[in-house]
C-alpha positions in Angstrom: 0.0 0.0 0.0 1.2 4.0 -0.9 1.6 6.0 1.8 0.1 9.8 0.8 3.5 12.4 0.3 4.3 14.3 3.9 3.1 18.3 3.2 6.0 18.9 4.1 7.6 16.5 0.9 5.2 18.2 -1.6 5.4 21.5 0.0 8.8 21.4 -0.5 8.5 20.2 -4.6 6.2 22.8 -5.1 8.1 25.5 -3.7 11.5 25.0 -4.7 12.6 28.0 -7.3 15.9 28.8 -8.9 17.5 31.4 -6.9 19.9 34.2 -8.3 20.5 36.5 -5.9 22.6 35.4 -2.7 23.5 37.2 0.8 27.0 36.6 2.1 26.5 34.6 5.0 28.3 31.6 4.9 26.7 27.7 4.7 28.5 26.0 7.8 29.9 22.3 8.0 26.8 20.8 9.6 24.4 22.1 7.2 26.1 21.1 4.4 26.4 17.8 6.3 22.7 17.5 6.2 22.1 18.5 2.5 25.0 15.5 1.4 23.0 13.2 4.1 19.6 14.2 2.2 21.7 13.9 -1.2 23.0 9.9 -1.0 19.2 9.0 -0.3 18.4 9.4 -3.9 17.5 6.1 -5.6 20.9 4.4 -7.3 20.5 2.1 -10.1 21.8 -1.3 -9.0 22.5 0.4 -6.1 25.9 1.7 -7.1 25.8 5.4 -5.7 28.5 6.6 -8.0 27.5 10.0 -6.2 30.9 12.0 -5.3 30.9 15.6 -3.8 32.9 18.6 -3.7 32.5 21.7 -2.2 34.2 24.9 -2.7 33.5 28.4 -0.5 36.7 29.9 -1.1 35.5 32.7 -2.5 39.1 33.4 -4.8 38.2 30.3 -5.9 34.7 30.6 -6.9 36.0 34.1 -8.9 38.6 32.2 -10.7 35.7 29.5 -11.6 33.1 32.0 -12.7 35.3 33.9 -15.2 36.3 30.6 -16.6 33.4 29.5 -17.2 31.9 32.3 -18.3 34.5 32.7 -20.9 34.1 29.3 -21.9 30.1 29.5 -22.0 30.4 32.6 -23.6 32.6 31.6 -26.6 31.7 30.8 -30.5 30.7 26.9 -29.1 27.6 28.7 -27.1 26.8 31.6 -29.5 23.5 30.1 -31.2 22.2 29.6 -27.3 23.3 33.1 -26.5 21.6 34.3 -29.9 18.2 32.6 -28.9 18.0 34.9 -25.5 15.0 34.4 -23.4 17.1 33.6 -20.0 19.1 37.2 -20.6 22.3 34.9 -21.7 24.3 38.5 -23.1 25.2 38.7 -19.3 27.8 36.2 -20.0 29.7 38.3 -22.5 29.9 40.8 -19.9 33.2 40.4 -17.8 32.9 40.0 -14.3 30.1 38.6 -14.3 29.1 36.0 -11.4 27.7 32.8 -12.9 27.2 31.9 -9.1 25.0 35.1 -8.1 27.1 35.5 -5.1 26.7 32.5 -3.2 29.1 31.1 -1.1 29.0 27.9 -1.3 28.9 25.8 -4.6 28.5 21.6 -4.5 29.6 19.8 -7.3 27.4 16.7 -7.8 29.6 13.8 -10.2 30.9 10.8 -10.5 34.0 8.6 -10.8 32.9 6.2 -13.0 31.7 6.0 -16.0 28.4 3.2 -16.2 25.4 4.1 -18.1 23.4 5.1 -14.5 25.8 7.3 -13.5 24.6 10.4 -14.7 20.9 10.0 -13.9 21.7 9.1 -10.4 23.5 12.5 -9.6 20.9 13.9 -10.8 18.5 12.0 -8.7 20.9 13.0 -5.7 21.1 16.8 -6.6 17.4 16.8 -6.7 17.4 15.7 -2.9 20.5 18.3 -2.2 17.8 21.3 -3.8 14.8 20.2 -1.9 16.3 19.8 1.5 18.1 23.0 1.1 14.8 24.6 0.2 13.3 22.8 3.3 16.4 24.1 5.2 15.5 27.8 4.5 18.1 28.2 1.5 18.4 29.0 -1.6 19.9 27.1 -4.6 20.7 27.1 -8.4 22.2 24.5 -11.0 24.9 26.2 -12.8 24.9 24.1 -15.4 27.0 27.0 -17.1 30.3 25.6 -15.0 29.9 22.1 -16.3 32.9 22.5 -18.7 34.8 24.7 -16.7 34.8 22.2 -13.9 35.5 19.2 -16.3 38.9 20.7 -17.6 41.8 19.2 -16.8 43.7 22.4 -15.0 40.7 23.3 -13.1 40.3 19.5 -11.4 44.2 19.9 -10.6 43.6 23.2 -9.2 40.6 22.1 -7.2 42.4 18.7 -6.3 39.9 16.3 -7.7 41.0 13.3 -9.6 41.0 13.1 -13.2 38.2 10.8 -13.5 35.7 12.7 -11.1 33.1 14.0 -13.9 31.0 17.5 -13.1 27.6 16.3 -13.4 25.7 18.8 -10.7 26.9 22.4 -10.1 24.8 23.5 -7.4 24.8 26.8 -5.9 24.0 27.0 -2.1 23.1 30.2 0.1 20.7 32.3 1.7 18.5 34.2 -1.2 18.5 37.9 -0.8 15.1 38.0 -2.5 12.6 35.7 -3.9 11.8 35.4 -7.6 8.5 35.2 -8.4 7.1 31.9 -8.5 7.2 30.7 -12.6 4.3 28.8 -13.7 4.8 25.5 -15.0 2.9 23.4 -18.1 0.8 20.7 -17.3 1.9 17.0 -17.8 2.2 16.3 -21.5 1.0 12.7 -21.2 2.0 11.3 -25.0 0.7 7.6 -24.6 -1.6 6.3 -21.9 -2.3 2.6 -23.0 
């Protein structure tokens, strides 16, 4: 037998927005705890949990990132995306700008090997990361934008990650300094009920 979702549970799906605007107030050890505790819950295909985490708050560091991967979002590889605007995408040809809003806390969701699950299960994980951070009274963005920054060779050196470790889940963590408002989404395109 089902058991109905906690309020809490769908409160929590329903409520979760993409947050661009951070305070500086730090995340602290223990939260973050929480959130990677909440994270490895996620369902695993076979049970594997390639999941693998890092976490960066230095904020140099986070710079350095975020003008790499601007630069690397915003060159001739990107430009039909940036052509198409709708998400305001010129920002990234401006430099300086901060793909991370101002947070100070960014978890990398990936994986260190390669199997055909991999991928969907950090998703799966950063999924749980987002909604207990939400529950947790914080913010939180993928950056989806830092994906290739994050997978080049220099960068995992610099980071000290191993070779191997794929970016999968750039997540953004903080305290929003503001609320977006809420977007509307479509109903469930159903395309085959049999």
């Amino acid at each position: 037998m089902l058991t109905e979702p906690t309020a809490d549970a769908l409160q929590a799906i329903f409520e979760r927005q993409s947050i661009r605007s951070y305070g500086p107030r730090r995340i602290d050890w223990p939260t973050i705890r929480s959130l990677l505790a909440a994270a490895v819950q996620a369902p695993s295909a076979m049970h594997r949990e390639p999941w693998r985490f890092v976490v960066i708050q230095d904020r140099a560091r986070l710079a350095r990132l975020s003008e790499r991967a601007r630069l690397l979002f915003a060159d001739e590889a990107h430009r039909d995306l940036l052509d198409r605007g709708g998400h305001a995408l010129d920002v990234f040809t401006k430099p300086g700008f901060d793909i991370f809003y101002g947070a100070g806390t960014l978890i990398v969701v990936g994986a260190l090997e390669s199997s055909p699950f991999a991928v969907a299960d950090c998703w799966l994980a950063a999924e749980n990361l987002m909604l207990a951070a939400h529950h947790a009274g914080l913010g939180t963005c993928v950056i989806g934008t830092a994906v290739a920054a994050l997978n080049e060779a220099d960068v995992k050196t610099e980071i000290g990650i191993p070779d191997l470790f794929t970016a999968v889940a750039p997540i953004i963590v903080g305290v929003a300094e503001g609320l977006p408002e809420p977007k509307r989404r479509r109903e469930p395109i159903v395309l085959a009920w049999l």
